[in-house]
N, C-alpha and C positions, 0 to 999 in steps of 0.2 A: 525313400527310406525315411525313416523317423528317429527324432533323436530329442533326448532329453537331457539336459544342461543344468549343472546343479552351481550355484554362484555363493557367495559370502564375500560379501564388502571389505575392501581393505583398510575401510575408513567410514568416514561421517560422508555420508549421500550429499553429493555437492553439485551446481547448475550446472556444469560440465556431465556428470554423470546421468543427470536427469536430461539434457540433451540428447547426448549418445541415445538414450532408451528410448523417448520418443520417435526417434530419426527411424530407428531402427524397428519400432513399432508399425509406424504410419507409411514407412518404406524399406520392407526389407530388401537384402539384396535380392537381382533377379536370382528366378529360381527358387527361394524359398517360401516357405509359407509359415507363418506363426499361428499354432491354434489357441495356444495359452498362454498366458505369464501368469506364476501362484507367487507370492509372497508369504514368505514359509514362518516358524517359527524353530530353533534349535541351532542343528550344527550348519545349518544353510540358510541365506536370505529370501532367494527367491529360487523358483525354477519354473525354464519356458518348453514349449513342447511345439517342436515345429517338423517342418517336412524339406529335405532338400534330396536332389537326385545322386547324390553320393558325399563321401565324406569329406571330400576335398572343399565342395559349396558346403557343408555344412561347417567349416573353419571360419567362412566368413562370419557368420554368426558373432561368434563369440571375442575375435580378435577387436572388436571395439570397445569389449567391455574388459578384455586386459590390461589394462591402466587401473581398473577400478575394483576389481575383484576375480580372486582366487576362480577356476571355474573348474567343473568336471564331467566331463559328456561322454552320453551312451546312447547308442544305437539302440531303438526300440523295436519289437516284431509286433506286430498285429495279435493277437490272440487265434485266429482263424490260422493266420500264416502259420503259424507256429504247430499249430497239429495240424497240418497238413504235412509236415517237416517230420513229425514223428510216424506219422502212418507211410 
C-alpha cells in the first residue's frame, strides 16, 4: 500500500527533529519504504511518499515525528490500480 503524509512543524526545526528525520530516512522501519520526501511551501512543511504492507506499519512512520509536527496521512492507489477498480 502506499501512503502520503502531509506534516507542518509545530515549531523551529531543532537537532532532535533533524535526528528523528535522518534515522528514519537512512533506516526506516522494517517493512517500509520511502520514495520521497518534498519540502513544501503553504499550509504544510513537508510531505513523504512511502510504501508499507498495511496501515498498522504505516503508523510507524509517522509516530516519530509526533513530537514535532501536526501530521495527516492518506492511503494512495496506483493510477492503473484505480481503473482497474472502475472497470
Amino acid at each position: 500500500m502506499f501512503f502520503v503524509t502531509l506534516a507542518k512543524m509545530r515549531g523551529k526545526m531543532t537537532p532532535a527533529f533533524r535526528e528523528v528525520t535522518q534515522k528514519a530516512l537512512k533506516s526506516p522501519p522494517p517493512g517500509l519504504k520511502i520514495h520521497n520526501v518534498f519540502w513544501t511551501l503553504g499550509q504544510y512543511d513537508f510531505v513523504i511518499i512511502y510504501e508499507a504492507p498495511d496501515e498498522r506499519e504505516a503508523m510507524k512512520m509517522a509516530i516519530p515525528w509526533g513530537e514535532f509536527c501536526e501530521t495527516r496521512t492518506m492511503v494512495a492507489i496506483p493510477n492503473e490500480e484505480a481503473q482497474k477498480m472502475l472497470k
